[in-house]
matplotlib code that plots the C-alpha trace (Angstrom):
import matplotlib.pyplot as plt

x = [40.0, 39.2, 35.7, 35.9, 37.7, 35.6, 32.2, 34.1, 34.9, 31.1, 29.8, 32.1, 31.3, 27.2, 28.3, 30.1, 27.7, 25.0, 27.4, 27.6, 23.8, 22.7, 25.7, 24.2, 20.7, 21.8, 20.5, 20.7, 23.2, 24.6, 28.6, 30.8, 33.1, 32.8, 33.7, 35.0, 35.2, 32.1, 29.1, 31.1, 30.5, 31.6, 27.9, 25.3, 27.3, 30.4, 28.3, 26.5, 29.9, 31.0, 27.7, 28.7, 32.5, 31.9, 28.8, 31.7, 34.5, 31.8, 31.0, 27.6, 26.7, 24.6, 25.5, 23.4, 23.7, 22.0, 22.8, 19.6, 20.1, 17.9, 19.3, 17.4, 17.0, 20.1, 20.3, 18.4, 18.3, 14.9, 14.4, 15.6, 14.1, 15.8, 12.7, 12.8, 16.3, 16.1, 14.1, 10.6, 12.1, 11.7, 14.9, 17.6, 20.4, 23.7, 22.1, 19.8, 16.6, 14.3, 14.1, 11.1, 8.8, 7.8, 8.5, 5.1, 6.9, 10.1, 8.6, 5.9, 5.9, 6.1, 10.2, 12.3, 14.8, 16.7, 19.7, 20.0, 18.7, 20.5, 23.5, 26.7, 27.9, 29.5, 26.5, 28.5, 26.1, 26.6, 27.8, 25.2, 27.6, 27.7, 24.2, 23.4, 23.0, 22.8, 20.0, 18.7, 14.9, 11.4, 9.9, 8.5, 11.6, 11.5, 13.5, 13.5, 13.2, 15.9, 19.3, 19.4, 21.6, 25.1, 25.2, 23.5, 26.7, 29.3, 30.4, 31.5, 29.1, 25.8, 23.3, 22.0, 18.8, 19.8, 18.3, 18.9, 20.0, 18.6, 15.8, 16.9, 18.1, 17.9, 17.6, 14.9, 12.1, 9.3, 11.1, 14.3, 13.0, 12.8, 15.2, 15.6, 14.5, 15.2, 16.9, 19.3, 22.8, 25.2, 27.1, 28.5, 32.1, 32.8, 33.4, 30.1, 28.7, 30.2, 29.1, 25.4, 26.5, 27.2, 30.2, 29.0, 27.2, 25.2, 22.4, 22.9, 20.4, 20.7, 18.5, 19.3]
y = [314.2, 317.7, 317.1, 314.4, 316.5, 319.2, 316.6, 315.3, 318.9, 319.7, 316.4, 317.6, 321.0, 320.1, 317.3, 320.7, 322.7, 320.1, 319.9, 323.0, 323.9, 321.7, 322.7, 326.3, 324.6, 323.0, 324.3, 321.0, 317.9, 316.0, 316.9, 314.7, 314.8, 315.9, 318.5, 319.1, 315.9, 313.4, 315.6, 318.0, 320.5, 324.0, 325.0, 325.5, 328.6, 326.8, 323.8, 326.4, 327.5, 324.0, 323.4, 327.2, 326.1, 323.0, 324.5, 327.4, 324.5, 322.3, 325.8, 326.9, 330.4, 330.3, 332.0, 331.2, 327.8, 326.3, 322.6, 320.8, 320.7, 321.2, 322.5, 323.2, 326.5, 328.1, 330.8, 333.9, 331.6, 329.6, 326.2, 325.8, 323.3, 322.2, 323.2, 326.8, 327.0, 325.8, 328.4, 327.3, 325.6, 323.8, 321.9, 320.5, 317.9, 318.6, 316.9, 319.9, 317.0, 318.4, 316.4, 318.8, 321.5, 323.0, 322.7, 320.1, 317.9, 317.5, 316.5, 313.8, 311.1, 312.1, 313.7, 312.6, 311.8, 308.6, 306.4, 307.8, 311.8, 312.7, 313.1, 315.3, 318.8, 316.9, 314.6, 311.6, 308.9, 308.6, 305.2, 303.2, 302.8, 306.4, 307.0, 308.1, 311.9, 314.1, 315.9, 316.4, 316.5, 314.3, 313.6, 317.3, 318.8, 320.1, 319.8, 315.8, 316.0, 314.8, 314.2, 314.3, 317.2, 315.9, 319.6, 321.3, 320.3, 321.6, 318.2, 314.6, 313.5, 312.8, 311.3, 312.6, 311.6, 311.1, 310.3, 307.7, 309.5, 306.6, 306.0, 302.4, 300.7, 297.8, 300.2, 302.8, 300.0, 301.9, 305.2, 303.4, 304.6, 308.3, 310.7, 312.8, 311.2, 307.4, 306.8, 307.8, 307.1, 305.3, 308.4, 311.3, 310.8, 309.9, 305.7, 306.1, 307.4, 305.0, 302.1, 302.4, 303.4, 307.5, 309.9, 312.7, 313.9, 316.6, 317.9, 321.2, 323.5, 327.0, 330.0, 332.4]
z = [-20.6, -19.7, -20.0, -17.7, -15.4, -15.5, -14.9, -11.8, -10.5, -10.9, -8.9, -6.2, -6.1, -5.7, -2.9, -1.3, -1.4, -0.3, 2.6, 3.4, 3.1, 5.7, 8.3, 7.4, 8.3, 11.2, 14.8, 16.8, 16.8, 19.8, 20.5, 19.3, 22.7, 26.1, 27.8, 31.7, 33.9, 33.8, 34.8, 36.0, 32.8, 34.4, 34.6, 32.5, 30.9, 30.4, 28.7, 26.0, 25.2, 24.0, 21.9, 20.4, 20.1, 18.4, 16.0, 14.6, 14.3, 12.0, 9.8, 11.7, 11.2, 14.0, 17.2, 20.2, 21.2, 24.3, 25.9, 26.5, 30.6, 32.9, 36.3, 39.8, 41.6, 42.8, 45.4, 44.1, 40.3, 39.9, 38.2, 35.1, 32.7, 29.1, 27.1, 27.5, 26.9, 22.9, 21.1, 19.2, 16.0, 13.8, 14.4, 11.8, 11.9, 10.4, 7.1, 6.8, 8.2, 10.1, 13.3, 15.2, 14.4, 17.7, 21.4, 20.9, 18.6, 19.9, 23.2, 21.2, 20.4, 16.7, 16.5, 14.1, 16.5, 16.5, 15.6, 11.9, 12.9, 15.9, 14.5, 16.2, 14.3, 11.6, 10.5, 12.3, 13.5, 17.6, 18.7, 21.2, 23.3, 24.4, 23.6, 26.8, 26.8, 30.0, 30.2, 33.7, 32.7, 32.2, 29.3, 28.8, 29.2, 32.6, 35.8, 37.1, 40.6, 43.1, 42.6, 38.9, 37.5, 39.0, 41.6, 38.6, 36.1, 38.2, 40.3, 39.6, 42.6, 41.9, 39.3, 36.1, 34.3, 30.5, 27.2, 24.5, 21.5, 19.2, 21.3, 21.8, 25.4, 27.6, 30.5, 31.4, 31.5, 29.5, 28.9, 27.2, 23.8, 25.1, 23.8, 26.6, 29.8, 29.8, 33.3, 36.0, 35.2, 37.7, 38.8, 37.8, 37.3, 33.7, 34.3, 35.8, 33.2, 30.6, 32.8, 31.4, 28.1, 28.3, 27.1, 28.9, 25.9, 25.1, 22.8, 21.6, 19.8, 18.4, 19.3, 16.7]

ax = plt.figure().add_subplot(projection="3d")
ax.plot(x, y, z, "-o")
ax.set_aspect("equal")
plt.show()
């Protein structure tokens, strides 16, 4: 009996640790909720501070979190475009997989990014029907012209261009397999969002 005991403490304790050693790994995952109202995010400060919030809740060591967001020039600010907010990688899920290498990969068309990779801080799979995730950018990563960052995430009024987290969609024509770019969403109030399949959702990736 003990020795049973002691074989099923041990299986547990290596699942554990697996666990553990890819939240430890992890520098990118999409949140599992929202924050603010719709787009309305507080700003791009106020939307790094949820990515860091959530990353210490799951057991992150990691510090510096960034939201993906892309935001247009603002008084004496310029531009600012998602890629050179996320660091140079490479980039893990919360499984410890490696989902990019460089700023190259994660913008090609050869990321590991998807339906089974782009998981939120707790290695959850996100639901398709809130696979739409804000990001305000093209396909490079940089600022999408227009109206396209709902008042640079500080207002329910608006658009916002957003990826498909599992790179699957019957909107966004061509793009609807893109991660990060695949089309403009309805609005920016939170309904809106959901209408084309969105939570207000972000990707968040760590800098330190």
């Amino acid at each position: 009996m003990r020795r049973w005991a002691a074989i099923v403490l041990a299986i547990f304790g290596v699942v554990a640790a697996a666990g553990c050693g890819g939240t430890q790994k992890m520098n990118f995952f999409v949140t599992s909720h929202r924050t603010g109202d719709g787009g309305n995010l507080g700003g791009l400060a106020a939307a790094d501070e949820h990515c860091r919030l959530l990353a210490a809740e799951a057991g992150s060591r990691k510090r510096e979190w960034r939201a993906y967001l892309s935001a247009a020039a603002e008084g004496s600010r310029p531009a600012v475009n998602a890629r050179d907010r996320v660091g140079r990688g490479p980039w893990f899920n919360a499984k410890g997989v490696q989902i990019a290498a460089d700023l190259d990969d994660l913008h090609g068309a050869g990321n590991r990014l998807g339906g089974r990779t782009s998981l939120d801080e707790h290695g959850n799979f996100v639901l398709s029907n809130v696979h739409d995730i804000l990001t305000g950018s093209n396909p490079d990563g940089t600022l999408a012209a227009g109206d396209t960052t709902c008042r640079n995430w500080t207002s329910a009024d608006g658009h916002a261009i957003v990826g498909h987290s599992n790179k699957v969609g019957g909107i966004g024509g061509d793009r609807a397999r893109s991660w990060n770019s695949a089309h403009l969403s309805a609005g920016c109030t939170l309904p809106e969002l959901q209408q084309l399949g969105g939570g207000a959702l972000l990707y968040c990736f760590a800098v330190d």
